[in-house]
N, CA, C and O atoms as CSV, one atom per row, in Angstrom:
chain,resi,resn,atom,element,x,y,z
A,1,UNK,N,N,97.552,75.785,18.658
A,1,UNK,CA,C,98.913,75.710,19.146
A,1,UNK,C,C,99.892,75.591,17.976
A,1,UNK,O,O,101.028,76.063,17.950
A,2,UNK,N,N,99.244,74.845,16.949
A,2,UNK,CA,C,100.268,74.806,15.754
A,2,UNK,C,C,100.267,75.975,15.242
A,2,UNK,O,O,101.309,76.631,15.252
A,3,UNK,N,N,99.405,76.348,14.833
A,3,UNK,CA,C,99.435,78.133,14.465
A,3,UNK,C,C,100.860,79.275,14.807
A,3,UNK,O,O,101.683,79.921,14.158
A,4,UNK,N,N,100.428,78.961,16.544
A,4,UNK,CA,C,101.656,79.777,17.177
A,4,UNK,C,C,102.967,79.465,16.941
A,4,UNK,O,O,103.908,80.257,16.882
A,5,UNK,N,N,102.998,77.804,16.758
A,5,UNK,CA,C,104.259,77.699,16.829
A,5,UNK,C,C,104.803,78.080,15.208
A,5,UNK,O,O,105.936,78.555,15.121
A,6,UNK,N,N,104.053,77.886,14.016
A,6,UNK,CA,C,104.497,78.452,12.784
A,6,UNK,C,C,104.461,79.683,12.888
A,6,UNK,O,O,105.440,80.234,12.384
A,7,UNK,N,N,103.542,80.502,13.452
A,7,UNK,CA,C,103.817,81.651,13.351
A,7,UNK,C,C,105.552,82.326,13.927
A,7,UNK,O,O,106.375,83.009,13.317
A,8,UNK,N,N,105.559,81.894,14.991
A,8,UNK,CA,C,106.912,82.022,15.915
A,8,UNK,C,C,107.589,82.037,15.026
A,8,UNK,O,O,108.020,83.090,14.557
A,9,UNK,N,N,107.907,80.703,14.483
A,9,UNK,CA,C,109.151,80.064,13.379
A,9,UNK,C,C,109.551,81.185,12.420
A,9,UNK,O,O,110.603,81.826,12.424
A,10,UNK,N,N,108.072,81.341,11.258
A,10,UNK,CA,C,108.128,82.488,10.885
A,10,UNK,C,C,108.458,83.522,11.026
A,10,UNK,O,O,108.655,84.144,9.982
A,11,UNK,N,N,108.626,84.043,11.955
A,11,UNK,CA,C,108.907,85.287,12.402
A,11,UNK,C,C,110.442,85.564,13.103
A,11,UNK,O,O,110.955,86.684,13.107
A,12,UNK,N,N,111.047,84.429,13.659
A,12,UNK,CA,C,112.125,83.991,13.608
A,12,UNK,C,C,112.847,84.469,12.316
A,12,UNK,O,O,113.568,85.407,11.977
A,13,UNK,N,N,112.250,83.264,11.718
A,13,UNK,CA,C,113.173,83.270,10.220
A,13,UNK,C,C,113.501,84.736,9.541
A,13,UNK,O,O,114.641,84.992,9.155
A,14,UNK,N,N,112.500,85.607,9.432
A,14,UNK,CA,C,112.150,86.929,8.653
A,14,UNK,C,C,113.059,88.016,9.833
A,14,UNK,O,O,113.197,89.181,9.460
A,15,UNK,N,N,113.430,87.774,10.693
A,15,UNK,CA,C,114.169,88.611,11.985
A,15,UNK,C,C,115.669,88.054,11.281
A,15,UNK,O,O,116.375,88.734,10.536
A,16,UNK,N,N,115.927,86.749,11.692
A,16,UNK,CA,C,117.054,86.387,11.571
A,16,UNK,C,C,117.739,87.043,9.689
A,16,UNK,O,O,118.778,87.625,9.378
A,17,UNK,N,N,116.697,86.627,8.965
A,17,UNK,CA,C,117.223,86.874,7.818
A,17,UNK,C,C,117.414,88.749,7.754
A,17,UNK,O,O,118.444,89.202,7.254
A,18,UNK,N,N,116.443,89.602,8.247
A,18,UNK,CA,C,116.851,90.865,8.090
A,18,UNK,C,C,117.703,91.398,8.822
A,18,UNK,O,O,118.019,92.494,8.360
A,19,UNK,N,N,118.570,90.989,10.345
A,19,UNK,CA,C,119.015,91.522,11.109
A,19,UNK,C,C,120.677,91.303,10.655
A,19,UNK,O,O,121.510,91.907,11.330
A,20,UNK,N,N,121.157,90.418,9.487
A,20,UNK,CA,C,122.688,90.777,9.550
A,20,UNK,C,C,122.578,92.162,8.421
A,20,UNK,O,O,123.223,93.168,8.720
A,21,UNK,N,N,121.650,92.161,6.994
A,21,UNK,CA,C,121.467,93.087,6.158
A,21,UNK,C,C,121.352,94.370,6.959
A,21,UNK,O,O,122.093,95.244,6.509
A,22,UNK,N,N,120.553,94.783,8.145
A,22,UNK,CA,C,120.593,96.071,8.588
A,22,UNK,C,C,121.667,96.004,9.357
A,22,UNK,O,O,122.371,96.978,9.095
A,23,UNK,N,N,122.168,95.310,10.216
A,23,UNK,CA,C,123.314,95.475,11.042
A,23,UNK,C,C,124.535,96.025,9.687
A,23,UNK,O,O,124.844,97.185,9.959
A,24,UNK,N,N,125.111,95.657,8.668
A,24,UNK,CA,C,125.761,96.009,7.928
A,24,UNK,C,C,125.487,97.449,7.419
A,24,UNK,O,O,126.352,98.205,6.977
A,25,UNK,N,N,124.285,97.701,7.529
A,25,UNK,CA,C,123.874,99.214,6.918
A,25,UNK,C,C,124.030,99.862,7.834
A,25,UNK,O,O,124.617,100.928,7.647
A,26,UNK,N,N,123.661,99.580,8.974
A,26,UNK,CA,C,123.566,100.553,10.177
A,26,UNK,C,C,125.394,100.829,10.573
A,26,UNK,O,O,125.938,101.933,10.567
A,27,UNK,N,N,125.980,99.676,10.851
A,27,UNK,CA,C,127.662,99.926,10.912
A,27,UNK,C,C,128.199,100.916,9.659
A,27,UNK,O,O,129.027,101.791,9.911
A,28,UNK,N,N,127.746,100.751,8.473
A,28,UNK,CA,C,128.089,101.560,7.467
A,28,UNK,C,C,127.790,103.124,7.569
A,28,UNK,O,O,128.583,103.976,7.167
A,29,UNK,N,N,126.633,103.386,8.116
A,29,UNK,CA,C,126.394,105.196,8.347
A,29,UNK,C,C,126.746,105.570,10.007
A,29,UNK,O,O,126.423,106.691,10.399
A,30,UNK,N,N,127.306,104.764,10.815
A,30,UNK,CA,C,127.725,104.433,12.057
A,30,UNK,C,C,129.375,104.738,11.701
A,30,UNK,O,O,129.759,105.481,12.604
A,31,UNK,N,N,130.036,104.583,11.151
A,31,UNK,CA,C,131.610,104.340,10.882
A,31,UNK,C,C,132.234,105.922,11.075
A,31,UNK,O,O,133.334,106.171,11.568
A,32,UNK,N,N,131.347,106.830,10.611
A,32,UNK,CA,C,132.221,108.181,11.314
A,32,UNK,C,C,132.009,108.507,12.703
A,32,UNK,O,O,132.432,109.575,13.144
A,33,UNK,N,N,131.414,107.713,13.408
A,33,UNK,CA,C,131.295,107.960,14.749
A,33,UNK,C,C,132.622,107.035,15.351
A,33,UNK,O,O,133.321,107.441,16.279
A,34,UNK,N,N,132.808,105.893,14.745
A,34,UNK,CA,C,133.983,105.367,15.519
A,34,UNK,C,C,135.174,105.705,15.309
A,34,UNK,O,O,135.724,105.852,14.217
A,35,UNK,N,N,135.666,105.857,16.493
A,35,UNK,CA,C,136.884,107.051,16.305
A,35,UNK,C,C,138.394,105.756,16.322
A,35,UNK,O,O,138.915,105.845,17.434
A,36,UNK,N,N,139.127,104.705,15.458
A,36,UNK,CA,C,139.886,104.230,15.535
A,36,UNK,C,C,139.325,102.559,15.512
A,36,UNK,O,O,140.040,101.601,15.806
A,37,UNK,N,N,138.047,102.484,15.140
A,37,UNK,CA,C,137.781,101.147,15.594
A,37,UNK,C,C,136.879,100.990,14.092
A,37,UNK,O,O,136.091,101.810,13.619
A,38,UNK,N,N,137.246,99.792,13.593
A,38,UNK,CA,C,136.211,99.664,12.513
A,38,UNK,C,C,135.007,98.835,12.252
A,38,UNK,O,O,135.015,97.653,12.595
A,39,UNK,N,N,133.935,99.380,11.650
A,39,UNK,CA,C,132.486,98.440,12.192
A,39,UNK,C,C,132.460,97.235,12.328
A,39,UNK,O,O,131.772,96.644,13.160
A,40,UNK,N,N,133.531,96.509,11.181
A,40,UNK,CA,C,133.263,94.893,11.325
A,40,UNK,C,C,134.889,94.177,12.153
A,40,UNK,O,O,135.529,93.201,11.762
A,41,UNK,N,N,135.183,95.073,13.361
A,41,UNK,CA,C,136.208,94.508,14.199
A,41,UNK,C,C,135.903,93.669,14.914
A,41,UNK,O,O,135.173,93.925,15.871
A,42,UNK,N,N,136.310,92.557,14.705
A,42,UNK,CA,C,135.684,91.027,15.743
A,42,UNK,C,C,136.156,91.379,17.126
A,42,UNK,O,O,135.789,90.327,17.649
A,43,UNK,N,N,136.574,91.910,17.902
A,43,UNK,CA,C,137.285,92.144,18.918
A,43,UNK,C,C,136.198,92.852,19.758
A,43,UNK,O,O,136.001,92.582,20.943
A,44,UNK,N,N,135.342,93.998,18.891
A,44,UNK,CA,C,134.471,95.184,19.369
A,44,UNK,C,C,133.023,94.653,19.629
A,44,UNK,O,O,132.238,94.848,20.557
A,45,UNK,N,N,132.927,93.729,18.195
A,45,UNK,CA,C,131.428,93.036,17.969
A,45,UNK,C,C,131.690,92.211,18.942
A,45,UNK,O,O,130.908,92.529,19.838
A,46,UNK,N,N,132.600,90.971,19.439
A,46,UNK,CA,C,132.456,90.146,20.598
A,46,UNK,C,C,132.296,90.965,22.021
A,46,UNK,O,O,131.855,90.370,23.005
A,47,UNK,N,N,132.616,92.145,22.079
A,47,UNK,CA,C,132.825,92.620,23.321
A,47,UNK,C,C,131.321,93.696,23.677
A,47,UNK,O,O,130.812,94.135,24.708
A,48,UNK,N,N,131.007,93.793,22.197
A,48,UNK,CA,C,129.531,94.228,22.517
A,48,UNK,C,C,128.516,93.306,23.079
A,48,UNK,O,O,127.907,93.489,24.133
A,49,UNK,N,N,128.378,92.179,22.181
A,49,UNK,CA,C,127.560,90.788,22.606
A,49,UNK,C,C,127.791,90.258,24.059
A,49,UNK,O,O,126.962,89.607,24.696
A,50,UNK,N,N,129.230,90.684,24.564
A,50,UNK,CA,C,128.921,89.929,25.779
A,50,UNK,C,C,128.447,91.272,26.707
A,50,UNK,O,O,127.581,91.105,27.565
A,51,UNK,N,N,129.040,92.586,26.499
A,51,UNK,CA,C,127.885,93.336,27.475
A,51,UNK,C,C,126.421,93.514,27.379
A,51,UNK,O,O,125.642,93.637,28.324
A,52,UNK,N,N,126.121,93.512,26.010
A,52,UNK,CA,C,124.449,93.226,25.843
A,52,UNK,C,C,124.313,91.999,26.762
A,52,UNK,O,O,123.594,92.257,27.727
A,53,UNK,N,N,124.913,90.412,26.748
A,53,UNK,CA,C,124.554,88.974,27.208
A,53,UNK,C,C,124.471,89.232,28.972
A,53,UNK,O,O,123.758,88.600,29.751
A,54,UNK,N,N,125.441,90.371,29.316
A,54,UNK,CA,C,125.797,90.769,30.857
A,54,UNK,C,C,124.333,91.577,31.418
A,54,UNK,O,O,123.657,91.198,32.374
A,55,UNK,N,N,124.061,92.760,30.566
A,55,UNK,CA,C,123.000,93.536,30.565
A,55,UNK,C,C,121.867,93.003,30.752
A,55,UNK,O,O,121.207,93.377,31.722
A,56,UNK,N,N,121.213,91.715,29.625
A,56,UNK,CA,C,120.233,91.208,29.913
A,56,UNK,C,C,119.768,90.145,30.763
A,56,UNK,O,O,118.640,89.711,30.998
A,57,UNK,N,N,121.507,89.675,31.371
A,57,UNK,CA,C,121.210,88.344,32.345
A,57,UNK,C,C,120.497,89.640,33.803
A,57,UNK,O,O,119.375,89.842,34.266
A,58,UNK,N,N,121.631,90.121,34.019
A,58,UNK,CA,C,121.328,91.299,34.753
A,58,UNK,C,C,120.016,91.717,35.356
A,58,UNK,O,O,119.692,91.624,36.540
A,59,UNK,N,N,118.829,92.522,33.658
A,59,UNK,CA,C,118.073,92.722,33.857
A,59,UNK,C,C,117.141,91.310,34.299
A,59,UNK,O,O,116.153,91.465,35.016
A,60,UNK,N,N,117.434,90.296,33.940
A,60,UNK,CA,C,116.521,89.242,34.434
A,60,UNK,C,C,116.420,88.433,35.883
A,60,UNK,O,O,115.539,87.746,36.399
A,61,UNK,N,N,117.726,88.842,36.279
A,61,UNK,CA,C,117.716,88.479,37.509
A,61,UNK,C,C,117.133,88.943,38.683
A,61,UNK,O,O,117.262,88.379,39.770
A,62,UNK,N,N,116.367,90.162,38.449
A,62,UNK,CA,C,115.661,90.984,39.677
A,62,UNK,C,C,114.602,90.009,39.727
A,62,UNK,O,O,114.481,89.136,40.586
A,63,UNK,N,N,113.773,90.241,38.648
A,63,UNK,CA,C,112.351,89.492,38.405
A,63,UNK,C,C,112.648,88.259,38.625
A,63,UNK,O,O,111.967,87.778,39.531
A,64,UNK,N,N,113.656,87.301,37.994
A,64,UNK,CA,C,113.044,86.167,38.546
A,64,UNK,C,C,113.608,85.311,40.022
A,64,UNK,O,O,113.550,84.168,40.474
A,65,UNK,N,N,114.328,87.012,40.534
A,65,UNK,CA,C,114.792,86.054,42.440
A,65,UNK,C,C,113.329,86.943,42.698
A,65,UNK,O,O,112.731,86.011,43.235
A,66,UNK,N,N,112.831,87.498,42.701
A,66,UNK,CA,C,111.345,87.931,42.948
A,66,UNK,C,C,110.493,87.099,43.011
A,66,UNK,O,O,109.877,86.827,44.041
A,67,UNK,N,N,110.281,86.407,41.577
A,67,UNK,CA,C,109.118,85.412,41.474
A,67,UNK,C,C,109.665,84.235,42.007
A,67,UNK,O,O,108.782,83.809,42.751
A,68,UNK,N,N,110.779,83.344,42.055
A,68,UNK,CA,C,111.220,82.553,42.475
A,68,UNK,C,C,110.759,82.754,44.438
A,68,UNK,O,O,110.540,81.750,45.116
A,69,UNK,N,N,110.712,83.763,44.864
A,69,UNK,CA,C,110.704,83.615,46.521
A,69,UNK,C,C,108.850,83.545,46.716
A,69,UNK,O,O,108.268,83.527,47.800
A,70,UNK,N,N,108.374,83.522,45.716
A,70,UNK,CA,C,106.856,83.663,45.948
A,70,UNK,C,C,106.151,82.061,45.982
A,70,UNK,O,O,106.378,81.174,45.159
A,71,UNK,N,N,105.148,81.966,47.294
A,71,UNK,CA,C,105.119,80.359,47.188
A,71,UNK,C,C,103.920,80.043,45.690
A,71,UNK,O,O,103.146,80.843,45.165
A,72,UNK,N,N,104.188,78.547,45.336
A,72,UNK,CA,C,103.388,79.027,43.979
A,72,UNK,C,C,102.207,78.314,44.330
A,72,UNK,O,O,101.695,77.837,43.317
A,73,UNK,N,N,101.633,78.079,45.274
A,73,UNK,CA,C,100.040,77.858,45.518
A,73,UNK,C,C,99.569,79.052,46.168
A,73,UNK,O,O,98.421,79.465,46.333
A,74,UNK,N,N,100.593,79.486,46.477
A,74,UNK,CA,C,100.160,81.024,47.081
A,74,UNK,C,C,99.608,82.131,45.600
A,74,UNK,O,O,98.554,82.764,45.546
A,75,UNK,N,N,100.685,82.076,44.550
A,75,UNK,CA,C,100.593,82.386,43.433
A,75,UNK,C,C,99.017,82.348,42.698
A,75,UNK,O,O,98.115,83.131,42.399
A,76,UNK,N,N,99.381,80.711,42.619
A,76,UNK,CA,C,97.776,80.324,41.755
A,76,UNK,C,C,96.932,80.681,42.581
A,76,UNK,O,O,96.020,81.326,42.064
A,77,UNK,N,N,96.870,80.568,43.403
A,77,UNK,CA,C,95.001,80.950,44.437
A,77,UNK,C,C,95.023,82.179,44.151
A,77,UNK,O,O,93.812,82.397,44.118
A,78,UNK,N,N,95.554,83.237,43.898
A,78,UNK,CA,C,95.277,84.695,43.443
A,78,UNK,C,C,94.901,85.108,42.715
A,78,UNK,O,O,94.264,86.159,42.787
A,79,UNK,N,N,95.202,84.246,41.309
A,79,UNK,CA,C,95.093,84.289,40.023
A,79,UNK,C,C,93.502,84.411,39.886
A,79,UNK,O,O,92.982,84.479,38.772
């Protein structure tokens, strides 16, 4: 269990640390596509994050009013 959880951490860390370096590269060969808006506009980046945050509550809500209506001894005895 300790394993997993360093591993996790790890892997965390090495995500977090590479994902602002490519986000900056990727906005940089990205910038002739935006037509009036510039890659590092706080206005655009907040308004992306909350439709990604909308998108994925979204996608999660099918599955878990799904699993939520299932009884859960009904669940485990299947297993």
């Amino acid at each position: 269990m300790l394993g997993l959880v360093l591993a996790a951490v790890g892997l965390y860390g090495v995500i977090a640390y590479l994902v602002p370096l490519a986000a900056l590269l990727v906005g940089r060969s990205l910038e002739s596509l935006l037509f009036g808006v510039s890659p590092r506009d706080p206005l655009t980046l907040a308004a992306s994050v909350v439709v990604l945050a909308v998108i994925g509550a979204v996608a999660s809500l099918v599955p878990s009013r799904r699993a939520s209506r299932i009884d859960p001894t009904r669940a485990l005895a299947e297993s």
